[in-house]
N, C-alpha and C positions, 0 to 999 in steps of 0.2 A: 814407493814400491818399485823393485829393479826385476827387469824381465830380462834373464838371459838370452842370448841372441843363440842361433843353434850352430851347431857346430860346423866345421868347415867337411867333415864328412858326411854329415846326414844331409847337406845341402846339395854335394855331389850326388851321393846314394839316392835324394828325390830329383835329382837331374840324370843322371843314368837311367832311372826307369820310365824316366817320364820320354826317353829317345827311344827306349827297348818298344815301349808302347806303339810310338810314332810309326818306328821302322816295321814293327809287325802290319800296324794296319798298311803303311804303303806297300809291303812286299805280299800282303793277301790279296789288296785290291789288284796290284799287279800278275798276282797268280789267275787268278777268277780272269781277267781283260784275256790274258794269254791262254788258256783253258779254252774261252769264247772263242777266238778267231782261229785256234787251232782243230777245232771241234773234238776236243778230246775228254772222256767220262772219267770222271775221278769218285770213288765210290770207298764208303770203308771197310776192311778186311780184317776183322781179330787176328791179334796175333797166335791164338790156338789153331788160326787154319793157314796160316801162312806163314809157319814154319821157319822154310827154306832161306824166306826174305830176312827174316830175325838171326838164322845163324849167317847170312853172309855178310850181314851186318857186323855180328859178332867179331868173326873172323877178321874183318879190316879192321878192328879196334884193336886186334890183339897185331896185326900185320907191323912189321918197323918198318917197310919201307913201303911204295905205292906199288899195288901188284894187279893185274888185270888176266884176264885170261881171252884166248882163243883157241876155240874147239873143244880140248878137251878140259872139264873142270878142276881145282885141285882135290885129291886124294883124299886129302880131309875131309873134305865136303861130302864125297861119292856117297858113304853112311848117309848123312843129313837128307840127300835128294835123294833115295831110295825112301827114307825112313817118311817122307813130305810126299814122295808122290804113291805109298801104298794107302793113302786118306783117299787116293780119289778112287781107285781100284773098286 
């Protein structure tokens, strides 16, 4: 009886995830170390109440180049952050 040997991409593809795994857990345990000594609360927020955060996000997806602001926000946005902060009103 002849047992095929697996392929030379499902051997990558279970060595890719098996580093995706690795790197998640060292960059969470390293998240949680730095959280600790920073004393900073990290808590979850649905994205139905946190809007704002979701379109800015959006927007630098849709950005072609790296854009950043000071002071005043872009125009695009202004709608978004009226429309996000009459939830707390």
């Amino acid at each position: 009886m002849a047992i095929g040997a697996p392929s030379l991409q499902s051997v990558l593809a279970t060595e890719l995830y098996a580093l995706k795994v690795a790197l998640e857990g060292v960059l969470v345990t390293e998240i949680r170390r730095l959280l600790l000594a920073l004393s900073f609360c990290v808590r979850f927020v649905p994205r139905t109440t946190n809007t704002m955060a979701h379109c800015i996000a959006r927007y630098s997806l849709r950005a072609e180049e790296l854009c950043y602001w000071l002071g005043d926000r872009p125009s695009r946005l202004l709608d978004d952050v009226r429309e996000d902060g009459s939830h707390f009103v």
